[in-house]
C-alpha positions as CSV (number, residue, x, y, z in Angstrom):
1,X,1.0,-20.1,18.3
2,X,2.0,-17.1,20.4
3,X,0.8,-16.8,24.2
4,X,-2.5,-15.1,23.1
5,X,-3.0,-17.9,20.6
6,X,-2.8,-15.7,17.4
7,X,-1.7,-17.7,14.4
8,X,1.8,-16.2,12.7
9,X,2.7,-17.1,9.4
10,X,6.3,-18.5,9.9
11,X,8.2,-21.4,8.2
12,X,11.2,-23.3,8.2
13,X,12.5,-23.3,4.7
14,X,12.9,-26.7,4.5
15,X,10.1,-27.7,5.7
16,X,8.4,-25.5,2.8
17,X,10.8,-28.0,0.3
18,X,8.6,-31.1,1.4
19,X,5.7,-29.7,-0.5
20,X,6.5,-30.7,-4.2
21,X,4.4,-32.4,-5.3
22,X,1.5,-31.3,-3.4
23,X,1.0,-28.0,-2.0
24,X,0.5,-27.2,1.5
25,X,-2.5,-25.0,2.3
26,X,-3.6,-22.1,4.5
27,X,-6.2,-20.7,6.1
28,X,-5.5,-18.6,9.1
29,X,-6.7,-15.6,10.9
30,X,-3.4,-13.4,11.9
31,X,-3.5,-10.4,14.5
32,X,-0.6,-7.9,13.1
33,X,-2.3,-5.0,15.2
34,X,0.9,-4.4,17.4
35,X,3.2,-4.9,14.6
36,X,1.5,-2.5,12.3
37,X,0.9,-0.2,14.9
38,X,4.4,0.1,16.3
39,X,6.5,0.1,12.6
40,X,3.0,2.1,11.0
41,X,1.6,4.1,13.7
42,X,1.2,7.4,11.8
43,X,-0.6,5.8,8.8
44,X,-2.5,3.0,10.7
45,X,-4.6,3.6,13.2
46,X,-5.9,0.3,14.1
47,X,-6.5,-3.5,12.5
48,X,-9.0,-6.0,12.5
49,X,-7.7,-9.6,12.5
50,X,-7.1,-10.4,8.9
51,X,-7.7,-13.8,7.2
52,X,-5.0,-15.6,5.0
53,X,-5.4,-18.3,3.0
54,X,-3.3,-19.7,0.1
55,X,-0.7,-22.1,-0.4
56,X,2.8,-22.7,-0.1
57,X,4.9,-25.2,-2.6
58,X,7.9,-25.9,-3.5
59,X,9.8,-26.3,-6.8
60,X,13.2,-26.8,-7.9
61,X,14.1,-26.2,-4.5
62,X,12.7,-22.5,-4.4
63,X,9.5,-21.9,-2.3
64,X,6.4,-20.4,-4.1
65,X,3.9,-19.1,-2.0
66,X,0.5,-17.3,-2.7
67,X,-1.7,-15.8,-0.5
68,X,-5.2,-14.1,-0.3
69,X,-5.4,-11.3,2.5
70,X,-9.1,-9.8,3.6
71,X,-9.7,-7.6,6.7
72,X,-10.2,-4.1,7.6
73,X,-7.7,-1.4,8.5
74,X,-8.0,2.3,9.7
75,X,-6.0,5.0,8.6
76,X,-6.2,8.8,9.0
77,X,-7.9,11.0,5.6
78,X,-5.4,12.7,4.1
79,X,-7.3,16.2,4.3
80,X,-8.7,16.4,7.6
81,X,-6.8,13.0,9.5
82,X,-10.1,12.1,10.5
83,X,-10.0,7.9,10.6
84,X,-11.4,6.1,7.7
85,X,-11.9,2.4,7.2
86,X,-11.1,0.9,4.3
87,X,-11.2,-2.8,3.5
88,X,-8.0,-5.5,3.0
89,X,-8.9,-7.4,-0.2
90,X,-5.3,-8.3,-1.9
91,X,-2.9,-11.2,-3.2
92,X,0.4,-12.0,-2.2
93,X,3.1,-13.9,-4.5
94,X,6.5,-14.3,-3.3
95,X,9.2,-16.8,-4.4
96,X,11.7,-17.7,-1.6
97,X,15.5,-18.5,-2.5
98,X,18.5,-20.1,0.0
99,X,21.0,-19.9,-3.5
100,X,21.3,-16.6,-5.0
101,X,21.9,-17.9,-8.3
102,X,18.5,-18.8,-8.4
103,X,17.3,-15.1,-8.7
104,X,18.2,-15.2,-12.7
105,X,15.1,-18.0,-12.9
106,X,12.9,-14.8,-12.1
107,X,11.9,-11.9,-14.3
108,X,12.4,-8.2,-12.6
109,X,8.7,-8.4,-12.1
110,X,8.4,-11.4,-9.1
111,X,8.6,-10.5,-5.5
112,X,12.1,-13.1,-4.8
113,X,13.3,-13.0,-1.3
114,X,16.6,-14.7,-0.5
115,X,16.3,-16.6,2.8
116,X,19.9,-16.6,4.6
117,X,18.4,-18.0,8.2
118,X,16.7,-20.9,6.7
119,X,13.0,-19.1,8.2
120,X,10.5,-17.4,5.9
121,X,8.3,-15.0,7.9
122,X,5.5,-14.5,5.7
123,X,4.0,-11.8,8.2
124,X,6.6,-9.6,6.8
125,X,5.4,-9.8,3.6
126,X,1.6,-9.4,4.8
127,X,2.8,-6.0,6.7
128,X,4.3,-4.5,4.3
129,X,1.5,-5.7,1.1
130,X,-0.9,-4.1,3.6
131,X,0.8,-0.4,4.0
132,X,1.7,-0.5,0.5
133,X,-2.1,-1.3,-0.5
134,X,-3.2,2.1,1.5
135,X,-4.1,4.4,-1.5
136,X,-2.2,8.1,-1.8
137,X,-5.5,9.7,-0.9
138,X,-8.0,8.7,1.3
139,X,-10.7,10.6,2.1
140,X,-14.1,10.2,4.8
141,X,-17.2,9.9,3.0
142,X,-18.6,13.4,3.8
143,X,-15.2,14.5,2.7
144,X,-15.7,12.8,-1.1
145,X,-19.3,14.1,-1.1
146,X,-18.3,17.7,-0.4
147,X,-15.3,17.9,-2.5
148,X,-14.9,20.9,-0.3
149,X,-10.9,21.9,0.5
150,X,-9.8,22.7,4.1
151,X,-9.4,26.6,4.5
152,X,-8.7,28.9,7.4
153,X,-7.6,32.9,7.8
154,X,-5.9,33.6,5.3
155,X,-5.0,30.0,3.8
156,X,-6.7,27.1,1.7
157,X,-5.9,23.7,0.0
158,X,-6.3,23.9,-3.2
159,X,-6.5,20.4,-5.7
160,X,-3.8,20.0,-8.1
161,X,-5.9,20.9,-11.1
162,X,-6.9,24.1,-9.6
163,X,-3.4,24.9,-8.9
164,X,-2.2,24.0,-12.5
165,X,-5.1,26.5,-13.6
166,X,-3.9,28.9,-11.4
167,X,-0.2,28.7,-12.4
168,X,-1.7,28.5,-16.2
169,X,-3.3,32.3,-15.7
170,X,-0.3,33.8,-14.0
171,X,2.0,32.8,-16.7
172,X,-0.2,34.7,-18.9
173,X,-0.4,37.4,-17.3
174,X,3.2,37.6,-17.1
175,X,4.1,37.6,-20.5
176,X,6.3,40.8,-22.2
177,X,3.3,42.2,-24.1
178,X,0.7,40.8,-21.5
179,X,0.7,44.9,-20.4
180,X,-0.3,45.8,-24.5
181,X,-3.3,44.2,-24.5
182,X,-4.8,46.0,-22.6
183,X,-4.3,49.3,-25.3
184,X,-6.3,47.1,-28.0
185,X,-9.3,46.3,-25.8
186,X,-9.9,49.9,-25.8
187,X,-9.7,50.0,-29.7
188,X,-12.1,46.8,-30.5
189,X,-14.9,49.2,-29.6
């Protein structure tokens, strides 16, 4: 435990190797506030405690560990930066190494970390499954009702599909003979 008794998820490696043939379990609650805010201030704005719980164990002298994360986080929207909170609800599986050989056990796939200082700080891990877990667009709820676009003189934000729609019509209009058809309108009547 730190000073302000908040729990951090840090191991010796070899201590993680005792748990062969029974795992070891989790459950803590782990502030990463400061962390988060200091390396991920511009796309979270603030962090409730978040609860992990799993298990770590060890097998042919690699560490597997998985882990459960839940909590809440806010971030800015991405249309109007106004803060939204969205919930933590993700796994974690990550094999630990000390022998770089080991990595050809593992398909491309796995999460395999090689330790070199003989610690594993899981909190790491937890940092950066939580930023990656942020979706690409996040919106308040008004914003998602409205579906309305940010717009000011002389400028809006448009979606994507409006401006493929756009880009669509101005091809067409561009074409060689685009200036022709407007001779055969007059002749259809």
């Amino acid at each position: 435990m730190n000073k302000k008794g908040n729990k951090y998820m840090k191991w010796q490696f070899s201590e993680l190797q005792t748990y062969k043939d029974e795992p070891l379990p989790f459950n803590e609650t782990v502030t990463l506030k400061e962390d988060l805010l200091s390396k991920f201030g511009d796309v979270i704005k603030d962090i409730t405690p978040v609860t992990v719980s799993g298990f770590a164990q060890s097998e042919d002298d690699d560490v597997f560990i998985h882990a459960h994360v839940t909590g809440e986080l806010v971030t800015p929207s991405t249309r109007s930066l106004q803060p939204v909170t969205l919930p933590i609800d993700l796994d974690i599986d990550e094999i630990y190494i000390q022998d770089k050989q080991h990595e050809d056990r593992y398909s491309d796939e796995e999460s395999v970390i090689l330790v070199d200082d003989g610690k594993i700080n899981f909190d790491e891990a937890i940092l950066e499954y939580i930023v990656l877990s942020i979706p690409l667009q996040v919106l308040t709820d008004e914003e998602a009702k409205n579906n309305t676009m940010p717009a000011g003189k002389d400028w809006s934000v448009i979606s994507e599909e409006t401006y493929e729609n756009q880009k669509q019509e101005t091809k067409q209009q561009n074409t060689p003979l685009s200036g022709l058809a407007d001779l055969f309108k007059d002749d259809e009547k």
